[in-house]
Each structure stands twice: as C-alpha cells, then as structure tokens.
C-alpha positions, 0 to 999 in steps of 0.5 A, spaced: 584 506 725 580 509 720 575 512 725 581 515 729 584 522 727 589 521 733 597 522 730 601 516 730 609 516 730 609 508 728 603 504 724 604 496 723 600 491 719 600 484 718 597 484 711 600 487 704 593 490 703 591 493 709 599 497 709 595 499 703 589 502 706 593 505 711 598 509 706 591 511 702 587 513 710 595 517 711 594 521 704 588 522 705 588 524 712 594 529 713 596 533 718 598 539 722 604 537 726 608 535 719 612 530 723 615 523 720 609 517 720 613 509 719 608 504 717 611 498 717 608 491 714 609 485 719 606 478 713 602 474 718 598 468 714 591 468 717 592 463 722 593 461 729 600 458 729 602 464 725 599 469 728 602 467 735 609 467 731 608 475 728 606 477 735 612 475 738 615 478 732 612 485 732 614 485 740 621 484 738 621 490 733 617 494 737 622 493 744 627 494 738 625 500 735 624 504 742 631 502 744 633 506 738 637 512 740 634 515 733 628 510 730 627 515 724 634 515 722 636 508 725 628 505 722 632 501 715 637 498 720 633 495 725 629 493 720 634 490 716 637 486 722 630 483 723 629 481 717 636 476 717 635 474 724 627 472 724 627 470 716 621 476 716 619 479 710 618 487 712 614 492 708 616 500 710 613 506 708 615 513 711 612 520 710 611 526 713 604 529 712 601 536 712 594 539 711 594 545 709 586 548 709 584 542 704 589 540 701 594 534 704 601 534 702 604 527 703 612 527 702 614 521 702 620 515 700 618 509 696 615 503 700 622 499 700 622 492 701 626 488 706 
C-alpha cells in the first residue's frame, strides 16, 4: 500500500494498527482529485481459523457496499447492519485528501466505532 501512489475509493485492514499506518500514509500522501477515501478496520485475530472467518466477513461487506446505491452516504448503515448480523467490530474513517503544491489538506470525520 505504502509504495503504490494509486487513488483508492475504499482501504480495509484487519488489524487497529495497521488502519493507523494507512490514516497516517493518507495524510501524508494527498491527492489531487479530492475525492472521498473510506478505510475501514475489519479485527482479525492472527490465526487461521480467524482469518478464514474475516475473509468471509470482508466478502460480505465488500458485496454489500458495491450493492450500495450510494456507499459514500449509505457507509455508516451497511456497516452498521454488519456489525449486528455478524457480531463484528468495525472501525471507520472517511476523509477527502487534497495536495496543493506541497501541502496536504486532509478533511475528515472522526474515526467512529461500530
């Protein structure tokens, strides 16, 4: 992630730490679009049976997401009916970036906690 200067729409981590080092890389980076970035924390314990579960967890939020009519104004609801149907913890952080000679100006909500 850190090496490639792509644009993205959505970021999904499975572990708090690394949704950190992706809000620092994204505040850092900018962009000269300025258009909306989600990045969603998806916690996966660090094991197989665990890991296997979270794929198909990230497959469903995925799947629910490009459904979306709307994601950007419909992102706190399928989250939200994520959480209740699998009993999942979710971490969201949205931000529009910008980068303006060298400056980077990062709007954003405050992570919110599902």
């Amino acid at each position: 992630f850190q090496d490639n200067r792509d644009e993205f729409d959505l970021v999904i981590t499975c572990q708090e730490r690394v949704f950190d080092q992706v809000l620092e890389d994204l505040s850092e980076r900018g962009s000269s679009t300025c258009k909306m970035v989600h990045v969603i924390n998806v916690e996966i314990r660090d094991n197989h049976d665990d890991a296997t579960l979270g794929a198909f967890v990230i497959h469903e939020l995925v799947k629910a997401i490009c459904s979306a009519s709307d994601h950007e104004a419909e992102m706190e609801e399928i989250l939200e009916k994520m959480e209740k149907k699998k009993n999942q913890r979710f971490l969201l952080f949205s931000c529009v970036l910008l980068r303006i000679g060298r400056h980077v100006i990062f709007t954003s909500l405050k992570p919110k906690k599902f």
